[in-house]
Each structure stands twice: as C-alpha cells, then as structure tokens.
VOLUMBA-634105 format. One line per field, with one value per residue (C-alpha): residue in one letter; residue number from 1; x, y, z. Coordinates in steps of 0.05 Angstrom, whole numbers. Example, Ala and Ser with C-alpha at 12.3 -4.5 7.8 and 13.67 -1.06 7.14 Angstrom:
<nodes>
type [A,S]
seq [1,2]
east [246,273]
north [-90,-21]
up [156,143]
</nodes>
This chain:
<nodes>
type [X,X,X,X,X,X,X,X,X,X,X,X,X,X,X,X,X,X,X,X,X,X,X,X,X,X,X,X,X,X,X,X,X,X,X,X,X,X,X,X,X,X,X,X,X,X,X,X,X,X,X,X,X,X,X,X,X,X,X,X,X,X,X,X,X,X,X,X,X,X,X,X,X,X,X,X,X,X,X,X,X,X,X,X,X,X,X,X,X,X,X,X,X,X,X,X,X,X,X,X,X,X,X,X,X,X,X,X,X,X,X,X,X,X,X,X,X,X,X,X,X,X,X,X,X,X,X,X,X,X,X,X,X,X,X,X,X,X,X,X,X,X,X,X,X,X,X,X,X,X,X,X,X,X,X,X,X,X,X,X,X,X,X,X,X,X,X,X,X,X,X,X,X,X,X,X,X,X,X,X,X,X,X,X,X,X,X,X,X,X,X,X,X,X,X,X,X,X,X,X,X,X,X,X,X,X,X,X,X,X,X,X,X,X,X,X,X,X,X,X,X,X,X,X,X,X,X,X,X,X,X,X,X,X,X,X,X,X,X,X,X,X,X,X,X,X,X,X,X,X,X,X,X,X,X,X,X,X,X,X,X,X,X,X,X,X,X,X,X,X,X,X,X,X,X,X,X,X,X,X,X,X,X,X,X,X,X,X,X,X,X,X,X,X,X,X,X,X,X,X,X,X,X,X,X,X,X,X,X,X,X,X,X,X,X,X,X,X,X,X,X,X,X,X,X,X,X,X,X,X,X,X,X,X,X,X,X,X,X,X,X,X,X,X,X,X,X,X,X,X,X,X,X,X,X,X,X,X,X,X,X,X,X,X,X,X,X,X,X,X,X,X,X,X,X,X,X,X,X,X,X,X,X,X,X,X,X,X,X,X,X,X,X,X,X,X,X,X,X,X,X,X,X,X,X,X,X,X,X,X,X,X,X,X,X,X,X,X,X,X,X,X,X,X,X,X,X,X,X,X,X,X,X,X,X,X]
seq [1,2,3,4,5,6,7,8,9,10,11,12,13,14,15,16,17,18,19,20,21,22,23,24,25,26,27,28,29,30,31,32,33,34,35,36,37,38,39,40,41,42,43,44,45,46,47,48,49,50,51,52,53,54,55,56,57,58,59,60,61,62,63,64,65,66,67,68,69,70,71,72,73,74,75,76,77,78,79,80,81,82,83,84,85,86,87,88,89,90,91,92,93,94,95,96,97,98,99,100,101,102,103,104,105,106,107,108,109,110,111,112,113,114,115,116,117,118,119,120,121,122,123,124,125,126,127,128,129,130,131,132,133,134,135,136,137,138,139,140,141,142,143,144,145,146,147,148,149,150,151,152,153,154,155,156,157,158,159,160,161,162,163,164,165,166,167,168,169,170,171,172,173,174,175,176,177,178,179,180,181,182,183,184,185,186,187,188,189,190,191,192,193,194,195,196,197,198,199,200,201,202,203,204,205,206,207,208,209,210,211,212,213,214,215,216,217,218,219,220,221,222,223,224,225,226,227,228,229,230,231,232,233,234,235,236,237,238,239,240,241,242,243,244,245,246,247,248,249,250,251,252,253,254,255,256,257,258,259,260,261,262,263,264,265,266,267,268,269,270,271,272,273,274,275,276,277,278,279,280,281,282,283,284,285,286,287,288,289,290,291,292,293,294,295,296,297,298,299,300,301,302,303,304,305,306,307,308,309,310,311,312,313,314,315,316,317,318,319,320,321,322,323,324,325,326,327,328,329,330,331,332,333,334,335,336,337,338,339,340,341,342,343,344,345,346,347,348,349,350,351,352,353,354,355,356,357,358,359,360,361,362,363,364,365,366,367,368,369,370,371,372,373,374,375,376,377,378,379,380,381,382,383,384,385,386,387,388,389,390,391,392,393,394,395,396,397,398,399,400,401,402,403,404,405,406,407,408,409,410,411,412,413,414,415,416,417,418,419,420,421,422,423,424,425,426,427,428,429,430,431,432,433,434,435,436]
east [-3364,-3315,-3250,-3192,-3122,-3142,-3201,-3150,-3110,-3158,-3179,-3108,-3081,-3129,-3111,-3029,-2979,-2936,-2879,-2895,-2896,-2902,-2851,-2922,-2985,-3015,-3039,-3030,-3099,-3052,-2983,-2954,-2888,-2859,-2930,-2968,-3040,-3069,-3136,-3156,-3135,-3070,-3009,-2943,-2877,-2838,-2766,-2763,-2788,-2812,-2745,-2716,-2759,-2793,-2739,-2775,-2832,-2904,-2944,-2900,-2955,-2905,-2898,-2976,-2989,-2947,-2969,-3043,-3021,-2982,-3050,-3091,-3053,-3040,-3009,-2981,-2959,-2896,-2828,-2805,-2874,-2886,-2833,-2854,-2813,-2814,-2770,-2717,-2720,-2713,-2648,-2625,-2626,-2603,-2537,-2527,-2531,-2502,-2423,-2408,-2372,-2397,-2419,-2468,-2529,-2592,-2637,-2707,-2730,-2780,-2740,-2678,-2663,-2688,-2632,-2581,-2603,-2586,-2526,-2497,-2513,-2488,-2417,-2421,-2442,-2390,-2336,-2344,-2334,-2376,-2347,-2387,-2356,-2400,-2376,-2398,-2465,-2489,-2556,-2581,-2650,-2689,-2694,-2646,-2586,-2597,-2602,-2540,-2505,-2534,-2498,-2558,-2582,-2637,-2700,-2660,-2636,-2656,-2696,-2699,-2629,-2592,-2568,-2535,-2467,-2407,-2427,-2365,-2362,-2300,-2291,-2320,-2292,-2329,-2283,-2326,-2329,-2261,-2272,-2183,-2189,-2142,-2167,-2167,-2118,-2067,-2099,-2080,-2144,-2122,-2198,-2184,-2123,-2174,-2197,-2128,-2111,-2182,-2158,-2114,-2166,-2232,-2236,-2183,-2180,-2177,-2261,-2283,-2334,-2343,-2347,-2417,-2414,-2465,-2421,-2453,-2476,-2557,-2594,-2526,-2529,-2508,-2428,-2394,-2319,-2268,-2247,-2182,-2232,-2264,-2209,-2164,-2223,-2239,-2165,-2151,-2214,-2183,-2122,-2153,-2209,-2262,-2314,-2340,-2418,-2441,-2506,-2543,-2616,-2604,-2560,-2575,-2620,-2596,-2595,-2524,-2518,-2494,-2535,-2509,-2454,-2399,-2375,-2354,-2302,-2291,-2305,-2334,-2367,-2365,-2444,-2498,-2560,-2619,-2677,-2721,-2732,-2716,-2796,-2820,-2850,-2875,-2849,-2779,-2710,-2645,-2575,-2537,-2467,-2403,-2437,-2381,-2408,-2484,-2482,-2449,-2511,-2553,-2617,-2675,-2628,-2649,-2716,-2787,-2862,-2860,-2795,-2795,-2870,-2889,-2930,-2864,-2814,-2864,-2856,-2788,-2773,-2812,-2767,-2712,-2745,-2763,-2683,-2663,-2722,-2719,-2647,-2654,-2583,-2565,-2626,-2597,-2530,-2563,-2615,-2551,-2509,-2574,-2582,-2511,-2505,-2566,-2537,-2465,-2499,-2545,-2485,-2456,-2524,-2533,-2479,-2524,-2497,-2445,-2417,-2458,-2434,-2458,-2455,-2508,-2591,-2567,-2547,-2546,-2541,-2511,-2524,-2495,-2504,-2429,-2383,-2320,-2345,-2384,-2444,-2502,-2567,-2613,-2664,-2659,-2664,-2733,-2756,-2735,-2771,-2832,-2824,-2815,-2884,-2923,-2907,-2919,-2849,-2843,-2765,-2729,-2685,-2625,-2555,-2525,-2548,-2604,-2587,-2582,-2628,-2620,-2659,-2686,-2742,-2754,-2712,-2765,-2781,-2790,-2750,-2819,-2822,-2752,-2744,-2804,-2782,-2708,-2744,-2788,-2730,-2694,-2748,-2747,-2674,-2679,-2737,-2697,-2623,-2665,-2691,-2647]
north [559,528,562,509,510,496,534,587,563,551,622,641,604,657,719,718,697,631,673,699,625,606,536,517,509,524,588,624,643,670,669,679,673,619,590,587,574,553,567,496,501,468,497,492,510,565,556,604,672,694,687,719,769,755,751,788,734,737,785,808,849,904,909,908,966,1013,994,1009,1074,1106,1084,1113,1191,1179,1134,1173,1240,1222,1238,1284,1327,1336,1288,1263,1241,1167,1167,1216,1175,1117,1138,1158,1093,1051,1093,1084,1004,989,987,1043,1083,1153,1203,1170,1174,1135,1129,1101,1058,1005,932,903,909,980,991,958,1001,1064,1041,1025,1095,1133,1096,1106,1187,1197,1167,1188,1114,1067,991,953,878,831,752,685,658,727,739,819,818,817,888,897,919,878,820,830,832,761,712,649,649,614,635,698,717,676,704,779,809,845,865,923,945,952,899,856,783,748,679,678,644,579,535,466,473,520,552,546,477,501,475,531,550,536,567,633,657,667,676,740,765,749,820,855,803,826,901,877,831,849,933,974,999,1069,1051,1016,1048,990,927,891,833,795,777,708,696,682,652,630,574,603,606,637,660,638,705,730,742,806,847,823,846,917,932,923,966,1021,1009,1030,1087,1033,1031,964,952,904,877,854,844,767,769,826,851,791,731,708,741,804,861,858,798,841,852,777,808,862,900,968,978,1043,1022,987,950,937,907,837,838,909,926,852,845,916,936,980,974,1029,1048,1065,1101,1151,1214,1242,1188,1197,1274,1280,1265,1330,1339,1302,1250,1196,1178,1144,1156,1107,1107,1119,1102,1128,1061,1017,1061,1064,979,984,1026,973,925,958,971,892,875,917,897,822,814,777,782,739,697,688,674,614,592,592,543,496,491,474,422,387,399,363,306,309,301,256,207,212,222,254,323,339,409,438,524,589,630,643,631,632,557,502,429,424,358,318,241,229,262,244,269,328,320,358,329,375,333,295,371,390,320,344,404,371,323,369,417,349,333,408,437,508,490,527,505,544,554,553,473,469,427,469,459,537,565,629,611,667,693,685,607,569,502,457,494,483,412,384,427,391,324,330,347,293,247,277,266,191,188,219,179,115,126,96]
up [-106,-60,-56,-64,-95,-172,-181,-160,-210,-258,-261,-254,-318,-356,-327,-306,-362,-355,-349,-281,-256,-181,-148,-112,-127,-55,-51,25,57,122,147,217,240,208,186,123,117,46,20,40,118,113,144,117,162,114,103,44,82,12,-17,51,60,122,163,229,215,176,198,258,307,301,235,220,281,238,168,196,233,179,126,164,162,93,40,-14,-35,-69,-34,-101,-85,-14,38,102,169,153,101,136,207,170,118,189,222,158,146,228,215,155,156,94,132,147,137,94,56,35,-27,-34,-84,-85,-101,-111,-181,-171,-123,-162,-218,-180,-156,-214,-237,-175,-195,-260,-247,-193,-230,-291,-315,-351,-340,-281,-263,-238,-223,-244,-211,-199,-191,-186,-219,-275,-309,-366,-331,-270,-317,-351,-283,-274,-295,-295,-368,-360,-342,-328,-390,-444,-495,-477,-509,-520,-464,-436,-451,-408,-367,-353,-311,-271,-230,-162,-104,-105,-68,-83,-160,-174,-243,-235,-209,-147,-85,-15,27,-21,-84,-43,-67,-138,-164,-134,-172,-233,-228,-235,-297,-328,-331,-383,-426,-409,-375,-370,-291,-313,-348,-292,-255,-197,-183,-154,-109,-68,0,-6,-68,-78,-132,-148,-90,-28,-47,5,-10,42,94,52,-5,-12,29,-31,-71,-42,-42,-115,-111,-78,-116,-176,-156,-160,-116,-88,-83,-36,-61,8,-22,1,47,93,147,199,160,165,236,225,206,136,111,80,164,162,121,158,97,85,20,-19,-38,-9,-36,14,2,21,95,92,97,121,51,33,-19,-7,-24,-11,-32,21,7,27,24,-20,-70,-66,-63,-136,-166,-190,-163,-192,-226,-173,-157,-172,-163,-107,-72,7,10,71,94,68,105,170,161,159,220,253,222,260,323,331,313,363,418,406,392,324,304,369,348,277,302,348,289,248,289,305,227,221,273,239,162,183,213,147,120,148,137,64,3,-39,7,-26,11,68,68,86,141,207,179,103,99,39,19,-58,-79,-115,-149,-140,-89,-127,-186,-155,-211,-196,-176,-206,-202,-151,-110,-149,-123,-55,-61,-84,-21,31,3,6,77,94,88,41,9,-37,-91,-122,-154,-229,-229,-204,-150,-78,-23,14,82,89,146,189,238,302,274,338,357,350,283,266,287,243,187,200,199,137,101,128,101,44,31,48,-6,-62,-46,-50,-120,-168]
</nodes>
C-alpha cells in the first residue's frame, strides 16, 4: 500500500484518541533546518519549530552526532540508581547561563509541566507556604496542577475538574486589551499593584508560597508586559518572602534574543523553568534555582524514572555548544528585527493586524475584524492558518481568542526560507481580509 497522508490517518483515527488531536493533517517523513518533508514528498517551510522547540534547527548535525554517541554507550540506568557525567556537565552549564543568580542548582525532569510541577513544590517546601499566583492568559501545561495554573479553559481545562487547590490568578499586563481599561505609560503599570491588593482579597502574603510568570506570555498570545513590569513584580516579591518563578518553557533558550526573556527585565528569578529547545526535541526539561532554595528539599523528594536521560542531556549540551559556536542569540536578535520590519509594514497593508508585539524571534499579529473595537478574528486567524499550510507554510495560531498568528521558526531559518515564508503569509492575509 502506498503511504500517503490519510491512510495515515485512516489507521490513526483507530488507534490514538480525538483528544490527542494534531492542527495538520500532513504527517513529516523528514525535517531539516527549517524544512519539513511529508509522507508524500512535499516540503513545508516551519514557522512553529514544534511549538518552539527546535530552535537550533531540525535535525541539527550536532545535535544528532551526540544523540548517536551517547546511544551507543548506553541509554538508561536512571539518574536515582547509578548517575552519569551528562547530567552533571550539563546542570553545570545551565546554572552558568541562566540569570538566577548563584550559586545555583539544577533539576532534571522530562517536560514542561513536569518542571512546573517541581517548582511549584520546591516553593511550596522551602517556604513552608501553600498559595501559588498565577495571571490571566497563563498557559503552564496540562497535568492537574499545571492546568490549574492555566488560565485558557478550553481545551485546557474543560471537563477534567476539579482542580487543585491554592491555586490563585491576577491581571496581566496586556497593554492592547487592559483587563483595567487604563491605557500605558500613564496606567503607571497599575496591573501590577494588582498583586499587593490581592493579599487582602484573594492570599494573604504571609500564605503565599510564589508567584509563576511566563516573561512573555505563550499560549496566551505572545503578551509581552511593558519594561517597568516585572521589577514592580519581583519586588513586591521580595517584599513579602515570595519567590518569583520565571516560567521560560516558551520563551527561553534564544528565542527573544537573550538566552532566557526575564533579562529584558533585568530580572533575576528566584526559579527557573526550562524546557522546549532545551534538548532540540528530546525529551528534557529543568528547574534551575538559588541553591539556598533547591537544597531545602530532603533527599529523594525530587525526581523521576526518566529525568536527566543521559541521551536527552548529551542533546542538550549540544544544544549549548551550537549557541555558543554559531552565535544564535546574535542570530535571534537579527531574525527578530527582520520579522519586525516585515510585521509593521504587514501592518501597515491590511487592518485586519490589529497590534504587532513581542520581543527578538517570538513575534505576533492579533487580529482583529475592527481596530476600533479591537474584536477578535478568531476565525478569520484559523482561515489563515489553513492558508498558509496549503501554500506550504507550517503557522501557528494562539492566544485567549483564538485569533493570534505567533512565530517560532527556527533560529538558523535562512533568508530564502524566511522571505517565502513572509510572503505566503502575506498572501494568506490578503485572502482572509477579502472575505466578507
């Protein structure tokens, strides 16, 4: 039989549930770069880096070299049982790169709810406090507690309560739909003085074990808080004995053209998530925090079968080697301004763009059907979506409506690459503002 798309699919629908549903029905046959091939020979220029994790590039040469040398000596022996190098050169590099401030320390896990999970209970463990805030439009996974920090009810949420408790939610600083209706710089960032009003209606300070934040929020649709924002955050943080997790699944590891986001705000966290392009796409993910915080744990209370893999962490110390070698975060920082430059003049060319934000690689389009009136064009974005995979474009939709067009491509993407992916969307955004 022929191998094609749907008898893929066909065979599929049998054998994985609906719930586990995929945006496309191509299925990849090979990737490289910023390449896709389907089953059927077709390639398809990737602008969603498998939801940003491919920011060094499918199937970088570097990061395949190690994965086979590190499966050949041996794949498994469980880090609890018998450790291995990998995993200790490789906690050593992270806490050297990430901006917690040392001395600091670095756990293992294998994805990012995973890490968020263990985050949430070194804070609770080290402060002896129970109350985690989280903020509107959050998105931190899809286990129980990481789905309770999520804000997004559906598909997120709906369905699979209850949920856990002491989970608490405030406004977020997203300047283009103000939850206060204050507009920026004169709102003097008043979203932010939320959290001290919430100690007297929602958490007491004196409960509060921390508070999670994604620097630029995800799933959410790319919201990105204006620079006053999280040092007002972290200090009402420290005010309190709170510690401050920066969650960085998304939005670290180069994309926005830094190592890790929270340094745009010259902020450093008292916890770390890592995950995504941590590994290139093997599966791997890290908390990264003060020693004083990640040492008050007893021994054996952190942990998992398959945390530090030693093929994952041998992946992700090529990772590192290739950001340092090729000079990604410069090549982020260039991609970043290219994709800006073509997103204002985007803009500028069709109303349906309604605010163009983010910062470096991690860059959106929210539409919208009205730009007084700001209403979402859910739809309109899914057609999009549809339009760009049809005229081989991988696009990725997000946000709390539905309606924001986000890039993750690949860090390495070339400009040939770039520019037809820039022009297929373009397209595509002509097709969808001319439908009535």
């Amino acid at each position: 039989m022929t191998i094609s798309n749907q008898s893929i699919a066909s065979v599929r629908s049998n054998v994985i549930p609906p719930g586990h549903a995929s945006l496309n029905s191509i299925y990849v046959e090979s990737a490289c770069g910023a390449l896709i091939r389907d089953v059927e020979g077709r390639e398809y220029i990737d602008f969603s880096g498998g939801i940003g994790v491919m920011n060094v590039g499918h199937s970088h040469p570097r990061v395949v070299e190690a994965i086979k040398a590190q499966a050949e000596k041996f794949t498994h022996t469980c880090f609890m049982v018998v450790p291995y190098e990998p995993a200790v050169n490789l906690a050593e590099r992270l806490c050297a790169a990430t901006p917690v401030p040392p001395p600091s320390m670095a756990l293992f896990i294998n994805s990012g709810a995973e890490a968020v999970e263990n985050a949430v209970k070194i804070a609770r463990y080290a402060t002896k406090r129970p109350a985690v805030i989280a903020f509107d439009n959050a998105y931190h996974g899809r286990t129980l507690l990481t789905m309770t920090l999520t804000s997004k009810v559906k598909p997120y949420k709906y369905g699979f309560g209850p949920f856990a408790p002491e989970i608490y939610r405030i406004p977020f600083a997203y300047c283009y739909r103000c939850s206060l209706g204050l507009s920026y710089p004169a709102c003097d960032i008043a979203c932010a003085d939320c959290l001290k009003q919430f100690f007297v209606s929602g958490a007491a300070a004196e409960t509060t074990a921390a508070v999670i934040a994604e620097p630029i929020q995800g799933e959410g649709g790319f919201i990105t808080p204006p620079p006053e924002y999280f040092p007002r955050i972290a200090k009402i943080c420290r005010d309190n004995g709170i510690l401050f997790i920066a969650d960085e699944i998304q939005t670290g590891m180069g994309r926005t053209g830094r190592m890790f986001a929270i340094e745009h705000w010259g902020i450093q966290p008292d916890l770390m998530t890592v995950a995504k392009s941590l590994a290139a796409g093997m599966p791997l993910s890290a908390v990264v925090g003060k020693r004083e915080i990640m040492e008050t744990v007893h021994p054996s209370g952190l942990g998992g079968t398959y945390g530090a893999n030693p093929v994952a962490c041998s992946a992700a110390l090529a990772v590192m080697d290739i950001f340092a070698e090729e000079k990604l975060l410069q090549r982020a920082d260039a991609l970043g301004r290219k994709l800006l430059a073509h997103f204002t003049s985007l803009q500028e060319e069709f109303e349906i763009i309604g605010d163009v934000r983010g910062r470096g690689a991690m860059l959106a389009l929210e539409l919208v059907r009205s730009r007084e009136r700001r209403e979402p064009a859910a739809d309109e974005a899914k057609a999009l979506v549809r339009y760009c995979l049809e005229h081989g474009l991988v696009l990725l939709s997000c946000g709390t409506f539905g309606n924001v067009i986000r890039t993750l491509m690949p860090l390495v993407i070339t400009d040939e690459h770039l520019e037809r992916g820039i022009s297929i969307l373009a397209d595509g955004l002509k097709a969808v503002s001319a439908k009535p």
